[in-house]
Biopython code that builds the backbone (N, CA, C, O; Angstrom):
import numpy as np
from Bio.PDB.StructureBuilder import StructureBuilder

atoms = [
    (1, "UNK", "N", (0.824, -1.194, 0.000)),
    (1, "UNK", "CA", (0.000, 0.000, 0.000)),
    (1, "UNK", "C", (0.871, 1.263, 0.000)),
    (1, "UNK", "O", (0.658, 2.258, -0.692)),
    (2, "UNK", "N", (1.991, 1.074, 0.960)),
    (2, "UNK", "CA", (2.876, 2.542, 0.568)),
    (2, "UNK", "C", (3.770, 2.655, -0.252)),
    (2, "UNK", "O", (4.574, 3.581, -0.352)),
    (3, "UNK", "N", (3.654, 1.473, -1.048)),
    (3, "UNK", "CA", (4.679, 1.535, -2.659)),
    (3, "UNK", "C", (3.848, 1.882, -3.698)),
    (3, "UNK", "O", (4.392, 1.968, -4.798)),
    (4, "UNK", "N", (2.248, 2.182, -3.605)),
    (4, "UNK", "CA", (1.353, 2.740, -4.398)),
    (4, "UNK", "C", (1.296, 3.645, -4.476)),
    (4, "UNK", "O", (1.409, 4.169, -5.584)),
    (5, "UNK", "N", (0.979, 4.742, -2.781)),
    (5, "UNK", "CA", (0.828, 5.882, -2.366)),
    (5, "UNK", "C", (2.033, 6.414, -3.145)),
    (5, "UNK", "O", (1.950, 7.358, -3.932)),
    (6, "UNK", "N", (3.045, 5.813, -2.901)),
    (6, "UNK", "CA", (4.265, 6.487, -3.217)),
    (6, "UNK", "C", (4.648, 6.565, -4.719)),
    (6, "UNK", "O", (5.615, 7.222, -5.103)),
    (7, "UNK", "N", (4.099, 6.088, -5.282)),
    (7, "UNK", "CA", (3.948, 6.230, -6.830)),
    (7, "UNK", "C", (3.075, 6.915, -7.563)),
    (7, "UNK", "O", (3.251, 7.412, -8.675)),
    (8, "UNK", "N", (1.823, 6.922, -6.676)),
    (8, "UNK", "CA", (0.621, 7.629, -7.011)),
    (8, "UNK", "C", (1.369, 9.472, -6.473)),
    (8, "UNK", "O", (0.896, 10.486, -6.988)),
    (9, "UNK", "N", (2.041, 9.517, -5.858)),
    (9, "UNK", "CA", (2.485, 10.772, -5.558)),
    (9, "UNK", "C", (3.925, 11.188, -6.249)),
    (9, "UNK", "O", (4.210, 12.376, -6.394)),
    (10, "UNK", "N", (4.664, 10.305, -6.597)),
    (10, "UNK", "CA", (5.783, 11.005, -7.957)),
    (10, "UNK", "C", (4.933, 10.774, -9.266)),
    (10, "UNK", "O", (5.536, 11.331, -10.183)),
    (11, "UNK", "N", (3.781, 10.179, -9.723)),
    (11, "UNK", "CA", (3.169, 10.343, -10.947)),
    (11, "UNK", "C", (2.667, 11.988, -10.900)),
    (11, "UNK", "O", (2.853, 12.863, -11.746)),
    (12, "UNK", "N", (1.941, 12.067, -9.543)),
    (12, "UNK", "CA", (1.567, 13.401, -9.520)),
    (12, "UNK", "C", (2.358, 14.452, -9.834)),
    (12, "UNK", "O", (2.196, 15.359, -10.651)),
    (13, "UNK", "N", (3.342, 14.182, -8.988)),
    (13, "UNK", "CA", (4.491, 15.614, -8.867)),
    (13, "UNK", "C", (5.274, 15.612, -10.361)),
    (13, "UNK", "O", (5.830, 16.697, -10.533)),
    (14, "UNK", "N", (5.482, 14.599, -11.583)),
    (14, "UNK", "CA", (6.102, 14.614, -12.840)),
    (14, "UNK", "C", (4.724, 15.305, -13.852)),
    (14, "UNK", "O", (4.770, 15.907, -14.925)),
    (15, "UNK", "N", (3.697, 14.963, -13.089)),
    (15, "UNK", "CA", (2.358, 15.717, -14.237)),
    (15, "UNK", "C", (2.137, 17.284, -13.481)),
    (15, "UNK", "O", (1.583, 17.945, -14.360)),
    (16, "UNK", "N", (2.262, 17.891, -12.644)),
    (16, "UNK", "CA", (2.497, 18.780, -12.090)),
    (16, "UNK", "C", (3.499, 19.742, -12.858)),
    (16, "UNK", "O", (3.249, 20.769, -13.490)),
    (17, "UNK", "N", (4.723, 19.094, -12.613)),
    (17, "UNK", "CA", (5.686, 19.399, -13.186)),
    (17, "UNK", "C", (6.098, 19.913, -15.086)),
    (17, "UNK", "O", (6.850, 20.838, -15.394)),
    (18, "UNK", "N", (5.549, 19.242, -15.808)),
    (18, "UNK", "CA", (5.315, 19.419, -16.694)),
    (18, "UNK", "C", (5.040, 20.780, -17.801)),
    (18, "UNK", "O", (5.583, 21.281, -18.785)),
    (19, "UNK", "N", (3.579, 21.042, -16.754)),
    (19, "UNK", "CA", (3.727, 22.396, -17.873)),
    (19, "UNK", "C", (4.926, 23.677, -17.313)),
    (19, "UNK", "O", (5.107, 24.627, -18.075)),
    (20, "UNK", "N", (5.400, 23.649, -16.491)),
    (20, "UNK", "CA", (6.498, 24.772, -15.847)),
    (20, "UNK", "C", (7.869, 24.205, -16.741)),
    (20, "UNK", "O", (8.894, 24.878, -16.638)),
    (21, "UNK", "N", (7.895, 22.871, -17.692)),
    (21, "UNK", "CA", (9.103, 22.614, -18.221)),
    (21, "UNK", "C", (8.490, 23.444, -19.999)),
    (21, "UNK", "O", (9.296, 23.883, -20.820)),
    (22, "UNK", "N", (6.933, 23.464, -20.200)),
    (22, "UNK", "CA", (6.511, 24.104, -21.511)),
    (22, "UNK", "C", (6.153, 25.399, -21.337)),
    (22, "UNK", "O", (5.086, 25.796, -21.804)),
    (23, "UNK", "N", (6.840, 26.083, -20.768)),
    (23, "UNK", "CA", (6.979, 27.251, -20.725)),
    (23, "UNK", "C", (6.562, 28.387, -21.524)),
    (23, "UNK", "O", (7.246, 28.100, -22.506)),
    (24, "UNK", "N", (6.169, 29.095, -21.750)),
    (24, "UNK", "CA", (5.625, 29.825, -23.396)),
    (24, "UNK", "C", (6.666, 31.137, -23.431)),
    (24, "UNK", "O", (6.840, 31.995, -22.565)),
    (25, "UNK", "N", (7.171, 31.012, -24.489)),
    (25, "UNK", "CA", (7.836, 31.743, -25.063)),
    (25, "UNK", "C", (7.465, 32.745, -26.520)),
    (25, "UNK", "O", (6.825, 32.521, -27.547)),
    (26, "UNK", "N", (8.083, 33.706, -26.097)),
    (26, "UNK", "CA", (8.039, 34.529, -27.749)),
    (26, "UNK", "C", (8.951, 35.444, -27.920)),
    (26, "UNK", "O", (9.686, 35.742, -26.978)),
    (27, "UNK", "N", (9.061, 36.006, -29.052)),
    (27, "UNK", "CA", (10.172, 36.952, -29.786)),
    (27, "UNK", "C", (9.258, 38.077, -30.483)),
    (27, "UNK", "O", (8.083, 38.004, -30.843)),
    (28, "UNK", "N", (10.121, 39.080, -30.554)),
    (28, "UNK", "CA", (9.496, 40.054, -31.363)),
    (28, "UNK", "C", (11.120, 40.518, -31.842)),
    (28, "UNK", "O", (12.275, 40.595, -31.423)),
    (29, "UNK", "N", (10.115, 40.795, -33.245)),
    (29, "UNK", "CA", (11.327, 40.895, -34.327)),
    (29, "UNK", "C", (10.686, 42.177, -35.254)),
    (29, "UNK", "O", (9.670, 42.860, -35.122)),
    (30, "UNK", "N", (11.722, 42.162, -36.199)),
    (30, "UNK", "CA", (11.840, 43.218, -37.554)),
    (30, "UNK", "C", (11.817, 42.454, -38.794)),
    (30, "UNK", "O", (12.598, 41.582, -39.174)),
    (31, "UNK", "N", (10.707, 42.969, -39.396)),
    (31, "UNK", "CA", (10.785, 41.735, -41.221)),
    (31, "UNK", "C", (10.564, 42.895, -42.243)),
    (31, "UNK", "O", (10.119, 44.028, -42.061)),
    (32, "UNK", "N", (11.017, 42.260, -43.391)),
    (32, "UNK", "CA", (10.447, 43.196, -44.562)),
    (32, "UNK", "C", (10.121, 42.317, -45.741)),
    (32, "UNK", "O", (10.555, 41.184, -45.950)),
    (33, "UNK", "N", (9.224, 43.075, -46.533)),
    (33, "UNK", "CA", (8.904, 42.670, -48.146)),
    (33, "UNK", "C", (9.276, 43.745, -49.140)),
    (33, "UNK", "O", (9.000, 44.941, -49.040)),
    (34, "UNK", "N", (9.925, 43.167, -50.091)),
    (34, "UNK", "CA", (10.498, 44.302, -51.098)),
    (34, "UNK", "C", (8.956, 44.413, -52.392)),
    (34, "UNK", "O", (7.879, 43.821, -52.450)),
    (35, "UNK", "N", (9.530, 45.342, -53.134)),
    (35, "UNK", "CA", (8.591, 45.574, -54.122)),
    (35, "UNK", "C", (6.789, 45.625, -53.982)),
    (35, "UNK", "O", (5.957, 45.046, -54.681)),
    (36, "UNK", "N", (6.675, 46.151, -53.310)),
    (36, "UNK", "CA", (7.165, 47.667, -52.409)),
    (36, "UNK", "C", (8.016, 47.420, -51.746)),
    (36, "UNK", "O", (8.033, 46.270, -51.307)),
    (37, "UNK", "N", (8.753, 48.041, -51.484)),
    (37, "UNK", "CA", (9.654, 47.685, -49.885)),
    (37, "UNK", "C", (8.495, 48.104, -48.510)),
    (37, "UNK", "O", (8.099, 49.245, -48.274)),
    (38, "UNK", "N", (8.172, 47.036, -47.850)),
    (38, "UNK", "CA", (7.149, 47.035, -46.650)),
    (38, "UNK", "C", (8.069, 46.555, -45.413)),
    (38, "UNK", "O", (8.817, 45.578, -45.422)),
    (39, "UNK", "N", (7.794, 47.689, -44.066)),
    (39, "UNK", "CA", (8.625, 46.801, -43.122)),
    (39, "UNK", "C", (7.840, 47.110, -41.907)),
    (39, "UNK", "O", (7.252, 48.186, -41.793)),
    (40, "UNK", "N", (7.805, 45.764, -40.575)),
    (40, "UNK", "CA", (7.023, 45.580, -39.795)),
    (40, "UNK", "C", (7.933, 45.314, -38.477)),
    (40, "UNK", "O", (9.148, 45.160, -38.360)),
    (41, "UNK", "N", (7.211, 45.319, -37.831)),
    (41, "UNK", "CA", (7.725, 45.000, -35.929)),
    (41, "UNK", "C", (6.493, 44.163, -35.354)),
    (41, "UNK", "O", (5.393, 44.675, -35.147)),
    (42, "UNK", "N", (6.879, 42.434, -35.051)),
    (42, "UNK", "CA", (5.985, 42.137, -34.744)),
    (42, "UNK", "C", (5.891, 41.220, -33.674)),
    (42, "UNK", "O", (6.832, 41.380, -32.896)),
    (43, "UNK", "N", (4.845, 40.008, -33.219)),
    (43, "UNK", "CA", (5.422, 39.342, -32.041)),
    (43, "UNK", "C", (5.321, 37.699, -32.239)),
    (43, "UNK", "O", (4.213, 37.165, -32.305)),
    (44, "UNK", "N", (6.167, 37.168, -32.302)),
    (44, "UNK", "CA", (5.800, 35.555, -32.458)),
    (44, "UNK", "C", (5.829, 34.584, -31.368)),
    (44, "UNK", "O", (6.823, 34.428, -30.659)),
    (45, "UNK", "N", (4.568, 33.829, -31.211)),
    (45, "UNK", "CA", (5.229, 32.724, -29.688)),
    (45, "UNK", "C", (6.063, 31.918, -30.737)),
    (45, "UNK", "O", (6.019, 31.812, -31.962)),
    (46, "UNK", "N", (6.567, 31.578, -30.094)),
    (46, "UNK", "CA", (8.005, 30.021, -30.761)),
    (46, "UNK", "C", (6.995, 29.374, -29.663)),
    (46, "UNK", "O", (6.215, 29.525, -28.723)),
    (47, "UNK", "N", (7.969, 28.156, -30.979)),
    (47, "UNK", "CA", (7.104, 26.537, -30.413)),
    (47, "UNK", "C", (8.282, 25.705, -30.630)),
    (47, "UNK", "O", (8.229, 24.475, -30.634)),
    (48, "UNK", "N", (9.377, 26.404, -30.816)),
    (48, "UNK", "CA", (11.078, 25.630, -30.346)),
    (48, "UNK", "C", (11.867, 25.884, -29.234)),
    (48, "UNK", "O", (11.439, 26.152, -28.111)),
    (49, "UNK", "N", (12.925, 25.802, -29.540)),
    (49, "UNK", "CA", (13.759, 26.761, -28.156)),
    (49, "UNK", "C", (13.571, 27.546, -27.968)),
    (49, "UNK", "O", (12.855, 28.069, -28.822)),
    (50, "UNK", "N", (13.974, 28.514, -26.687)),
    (50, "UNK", "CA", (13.792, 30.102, -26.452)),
    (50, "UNK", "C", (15.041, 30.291, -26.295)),
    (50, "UNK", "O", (15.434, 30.052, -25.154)),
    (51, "UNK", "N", (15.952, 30.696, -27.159)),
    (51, "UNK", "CA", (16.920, 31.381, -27.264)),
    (51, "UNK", "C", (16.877, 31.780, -28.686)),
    (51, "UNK", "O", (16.139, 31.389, -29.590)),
    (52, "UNK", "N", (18.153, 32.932, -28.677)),
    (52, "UNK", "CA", (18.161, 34.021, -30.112)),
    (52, "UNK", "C", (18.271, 33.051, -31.184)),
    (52, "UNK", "O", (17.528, 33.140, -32.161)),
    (53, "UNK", "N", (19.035, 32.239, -31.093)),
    (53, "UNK", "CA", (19.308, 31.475, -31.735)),
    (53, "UNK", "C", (18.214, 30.784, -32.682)),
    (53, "UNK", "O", (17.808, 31.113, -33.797)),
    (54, "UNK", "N", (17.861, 29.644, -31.796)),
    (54, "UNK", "CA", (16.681, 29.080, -32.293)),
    (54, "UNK", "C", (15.464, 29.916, -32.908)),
    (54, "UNK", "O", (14.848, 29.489, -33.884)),
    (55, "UNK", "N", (15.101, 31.311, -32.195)),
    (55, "UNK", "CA", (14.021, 31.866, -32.659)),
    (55, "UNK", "C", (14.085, 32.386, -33.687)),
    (55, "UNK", "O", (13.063, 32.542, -34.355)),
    (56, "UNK", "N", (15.566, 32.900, -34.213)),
    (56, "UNK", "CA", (15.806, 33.624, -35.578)),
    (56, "UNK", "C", (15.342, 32.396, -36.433)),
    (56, "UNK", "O", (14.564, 32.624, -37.359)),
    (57, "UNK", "N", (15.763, 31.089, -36.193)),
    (57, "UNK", "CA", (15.741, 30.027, -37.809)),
    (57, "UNK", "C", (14.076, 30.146, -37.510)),
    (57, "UNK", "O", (13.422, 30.538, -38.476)),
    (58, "UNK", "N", (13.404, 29.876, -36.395)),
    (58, "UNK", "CA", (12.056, 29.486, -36.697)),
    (58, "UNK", "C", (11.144, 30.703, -37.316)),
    (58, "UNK", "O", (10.582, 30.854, -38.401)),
    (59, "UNK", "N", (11.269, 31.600, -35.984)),
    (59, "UNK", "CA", (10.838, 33.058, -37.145)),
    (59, "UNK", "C", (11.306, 33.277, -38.279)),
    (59, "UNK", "O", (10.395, 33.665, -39.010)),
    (60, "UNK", "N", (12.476, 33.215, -38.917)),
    (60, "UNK", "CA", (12.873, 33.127, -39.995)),
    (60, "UNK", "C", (11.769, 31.998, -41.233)),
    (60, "UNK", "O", (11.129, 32.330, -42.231)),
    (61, "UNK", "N", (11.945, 30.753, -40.629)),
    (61, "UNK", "CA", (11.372, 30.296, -41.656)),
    (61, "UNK", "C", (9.273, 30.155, -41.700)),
    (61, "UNK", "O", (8.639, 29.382, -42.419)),
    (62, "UNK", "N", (8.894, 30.807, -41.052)),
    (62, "UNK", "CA", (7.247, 31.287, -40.873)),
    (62, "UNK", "C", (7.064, 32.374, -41.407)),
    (62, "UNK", "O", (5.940, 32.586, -41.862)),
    (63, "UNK", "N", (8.123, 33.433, -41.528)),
    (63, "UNK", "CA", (8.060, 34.795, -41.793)),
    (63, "UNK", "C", (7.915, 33.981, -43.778)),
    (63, "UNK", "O", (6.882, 33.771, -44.414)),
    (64, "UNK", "N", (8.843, 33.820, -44.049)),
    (64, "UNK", "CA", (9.540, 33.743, -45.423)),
    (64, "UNK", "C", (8.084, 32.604, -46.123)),
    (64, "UNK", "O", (7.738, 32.532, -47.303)),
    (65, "UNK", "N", (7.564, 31.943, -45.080)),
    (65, "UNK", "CA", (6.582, 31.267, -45.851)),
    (65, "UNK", "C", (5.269, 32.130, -46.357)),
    (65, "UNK", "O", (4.579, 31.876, -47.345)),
    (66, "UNK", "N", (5.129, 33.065, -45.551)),
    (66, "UNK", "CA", (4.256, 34.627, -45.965)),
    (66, "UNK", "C", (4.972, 35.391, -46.864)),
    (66, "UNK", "O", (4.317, 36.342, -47.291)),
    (67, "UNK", "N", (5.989, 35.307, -47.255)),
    (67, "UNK", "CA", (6.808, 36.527, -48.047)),
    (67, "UNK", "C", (7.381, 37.335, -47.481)),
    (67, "UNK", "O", (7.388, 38.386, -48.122)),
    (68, "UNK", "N", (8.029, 37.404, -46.316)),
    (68, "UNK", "CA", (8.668, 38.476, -45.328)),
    (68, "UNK", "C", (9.818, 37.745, -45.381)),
    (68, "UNK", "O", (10.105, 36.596, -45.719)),
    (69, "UNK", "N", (10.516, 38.873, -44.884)),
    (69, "UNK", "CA", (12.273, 38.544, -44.947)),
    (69, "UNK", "C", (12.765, 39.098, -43.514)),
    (69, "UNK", "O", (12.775, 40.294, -43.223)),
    (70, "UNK", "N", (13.056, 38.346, -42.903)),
    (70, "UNK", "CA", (13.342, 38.496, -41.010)),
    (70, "UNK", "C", (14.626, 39.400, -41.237)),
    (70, "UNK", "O", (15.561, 38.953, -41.901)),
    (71, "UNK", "N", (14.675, 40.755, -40.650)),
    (71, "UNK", "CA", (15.719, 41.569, -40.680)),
    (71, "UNK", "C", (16.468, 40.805, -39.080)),
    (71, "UNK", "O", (17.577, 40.344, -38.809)),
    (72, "UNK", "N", (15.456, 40.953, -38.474)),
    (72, "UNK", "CA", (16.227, 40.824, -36.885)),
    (72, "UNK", "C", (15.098, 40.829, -35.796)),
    (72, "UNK", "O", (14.134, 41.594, -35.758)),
    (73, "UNK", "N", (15.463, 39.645, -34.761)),
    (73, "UNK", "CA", (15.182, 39.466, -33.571)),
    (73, "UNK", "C", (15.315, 40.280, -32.744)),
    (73, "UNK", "O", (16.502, 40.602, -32.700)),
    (74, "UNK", "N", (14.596, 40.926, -31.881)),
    (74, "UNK", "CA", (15.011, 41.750, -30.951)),
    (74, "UNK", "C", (15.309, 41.026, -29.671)),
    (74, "UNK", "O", (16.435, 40.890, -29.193)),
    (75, "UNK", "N", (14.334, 40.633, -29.230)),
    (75, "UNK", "CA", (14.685, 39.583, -27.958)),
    (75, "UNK", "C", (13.501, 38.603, -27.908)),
    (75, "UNK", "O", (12.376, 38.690, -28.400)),
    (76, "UNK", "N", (14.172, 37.505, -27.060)),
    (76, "UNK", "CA", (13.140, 36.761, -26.736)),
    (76, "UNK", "C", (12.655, 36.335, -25.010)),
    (76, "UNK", "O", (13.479, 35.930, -24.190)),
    (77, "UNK", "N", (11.288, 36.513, -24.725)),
    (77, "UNK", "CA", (10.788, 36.700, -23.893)),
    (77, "UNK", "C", (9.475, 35.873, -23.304)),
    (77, "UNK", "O", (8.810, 35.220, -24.109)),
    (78, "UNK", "N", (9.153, 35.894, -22.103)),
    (78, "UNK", "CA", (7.790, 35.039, -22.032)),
    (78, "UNK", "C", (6.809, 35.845, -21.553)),
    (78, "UNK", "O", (6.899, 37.059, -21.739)),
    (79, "UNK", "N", (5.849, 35.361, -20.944)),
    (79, "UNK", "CA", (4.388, 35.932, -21.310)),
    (79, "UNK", "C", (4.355, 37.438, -20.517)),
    (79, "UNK", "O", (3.598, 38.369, -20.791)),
    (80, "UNK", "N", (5.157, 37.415, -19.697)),
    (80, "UNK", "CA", (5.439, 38.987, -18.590)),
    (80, "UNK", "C", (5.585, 39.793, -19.730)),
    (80, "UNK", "O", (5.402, 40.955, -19.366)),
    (81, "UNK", "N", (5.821, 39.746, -20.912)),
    (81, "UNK", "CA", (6.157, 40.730, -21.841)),
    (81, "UNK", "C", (5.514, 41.137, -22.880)),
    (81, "UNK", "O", (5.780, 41.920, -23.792)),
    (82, "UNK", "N", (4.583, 40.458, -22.597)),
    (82, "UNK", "CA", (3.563, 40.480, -24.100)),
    (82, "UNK", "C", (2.714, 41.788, -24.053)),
    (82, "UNK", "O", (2.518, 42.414, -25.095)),
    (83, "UNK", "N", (2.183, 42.229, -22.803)),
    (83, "UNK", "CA", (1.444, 43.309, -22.443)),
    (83, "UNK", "C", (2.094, 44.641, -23.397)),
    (83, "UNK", "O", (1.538, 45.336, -24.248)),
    (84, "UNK", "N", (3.287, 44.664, -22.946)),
    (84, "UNK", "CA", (3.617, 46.091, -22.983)),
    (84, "UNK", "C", (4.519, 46.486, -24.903)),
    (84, "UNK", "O", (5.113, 47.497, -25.279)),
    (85, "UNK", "N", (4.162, 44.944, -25.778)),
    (85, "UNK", "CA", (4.530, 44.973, -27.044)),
    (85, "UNK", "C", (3.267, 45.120, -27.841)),
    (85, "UNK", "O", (3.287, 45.429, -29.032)),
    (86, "UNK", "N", (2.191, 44.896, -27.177)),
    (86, "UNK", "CA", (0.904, 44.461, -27.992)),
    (86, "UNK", "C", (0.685, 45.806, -28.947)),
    (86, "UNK", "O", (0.260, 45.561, -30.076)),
    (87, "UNK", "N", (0.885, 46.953, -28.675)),
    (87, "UNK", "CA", (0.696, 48.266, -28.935)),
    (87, "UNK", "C", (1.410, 48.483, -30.596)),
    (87, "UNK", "O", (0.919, 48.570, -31.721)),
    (88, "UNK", "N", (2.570, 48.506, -30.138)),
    (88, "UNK", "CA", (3.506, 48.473, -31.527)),
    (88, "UNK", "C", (3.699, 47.341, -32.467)),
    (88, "UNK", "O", (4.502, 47.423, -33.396)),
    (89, "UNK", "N", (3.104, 46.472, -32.282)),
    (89, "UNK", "CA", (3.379, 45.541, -33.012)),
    (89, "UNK", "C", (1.962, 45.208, -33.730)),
    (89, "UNK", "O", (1.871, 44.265, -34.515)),
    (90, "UNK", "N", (1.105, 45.860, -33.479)),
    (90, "UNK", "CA", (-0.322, 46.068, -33.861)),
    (90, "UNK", "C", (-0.614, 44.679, -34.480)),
    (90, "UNK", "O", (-0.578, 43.578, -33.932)),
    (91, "UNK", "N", (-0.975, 45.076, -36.029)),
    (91, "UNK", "CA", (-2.001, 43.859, -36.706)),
    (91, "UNK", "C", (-0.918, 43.022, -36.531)),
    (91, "UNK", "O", (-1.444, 42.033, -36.022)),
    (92, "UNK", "N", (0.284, 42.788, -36.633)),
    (92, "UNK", "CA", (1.554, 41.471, -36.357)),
    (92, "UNK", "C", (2.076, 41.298, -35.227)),
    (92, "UNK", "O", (3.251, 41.357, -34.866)),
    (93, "UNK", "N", (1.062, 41.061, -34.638)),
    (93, "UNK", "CA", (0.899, 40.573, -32.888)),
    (93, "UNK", "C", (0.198, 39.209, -33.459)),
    (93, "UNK", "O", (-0.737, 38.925, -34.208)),
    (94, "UNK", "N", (1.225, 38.500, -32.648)),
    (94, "UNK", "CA", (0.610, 37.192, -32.686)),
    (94, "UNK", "C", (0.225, 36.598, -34.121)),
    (94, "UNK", "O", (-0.428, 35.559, -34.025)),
    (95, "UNK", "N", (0.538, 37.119, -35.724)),
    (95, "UNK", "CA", (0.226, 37.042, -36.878)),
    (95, "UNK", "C", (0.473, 35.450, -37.328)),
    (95, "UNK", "O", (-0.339, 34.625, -37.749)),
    (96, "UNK", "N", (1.709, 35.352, -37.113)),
    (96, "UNK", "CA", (2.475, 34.264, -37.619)),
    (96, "UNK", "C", (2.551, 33.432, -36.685)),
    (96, "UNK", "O", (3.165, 32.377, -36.846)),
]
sb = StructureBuilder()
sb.init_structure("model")
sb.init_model(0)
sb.init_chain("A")
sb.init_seg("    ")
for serial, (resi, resn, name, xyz) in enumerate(atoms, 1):
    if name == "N":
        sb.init_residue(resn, " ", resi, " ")
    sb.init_atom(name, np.array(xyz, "f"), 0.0, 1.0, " ", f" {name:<3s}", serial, name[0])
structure = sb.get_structure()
């Protein structure tokens, strides 16, 4: 009975655990389209790593499947930050 309890309580604490390891992440970046030349500031959650790194290839390759060309990442950040980008990043909040 207490080799159950005791399993029934690390099953708990690994499903607990879980969403604090899926963390939500996002980036806000700089893209453009030529001909016109069009350029934007906008905000993406990533659904890869959260570092510069990783977020440039993924934003990079979501942007380019719309026709945008990723100038640059500004930073990447989690949900504490979303508030105070929503403004400037208008209709490409959350777009891509």
């Amino acid at each position: 009975m207490k080799q159950i309890l005791l399993s029934i309580a690390l099953i708990a604490g690994l499903v607990a655990a879980a969403p604090a390891s899926a963390a939500e992440c996002f980036a806000d970046y700089k893209a453009k389209r030529d001909n016109p030349l069009k350029l934007h500031y906008g905000v993406m959650q990533l659904r890869g790593g959260c570092d510069r790194q990783s977020a440039r290839a993924e934003v990079s390759a979501r942007l380019q499947q719309n026709g945008w060309t990723l100038l640059n990442v500004m930073s990447v950040f989690g949900p504490e930050g979303l508030d105070g980008r929503r403004a400037n990043a208008g209709r490409f909040y959350l777009r891509f």
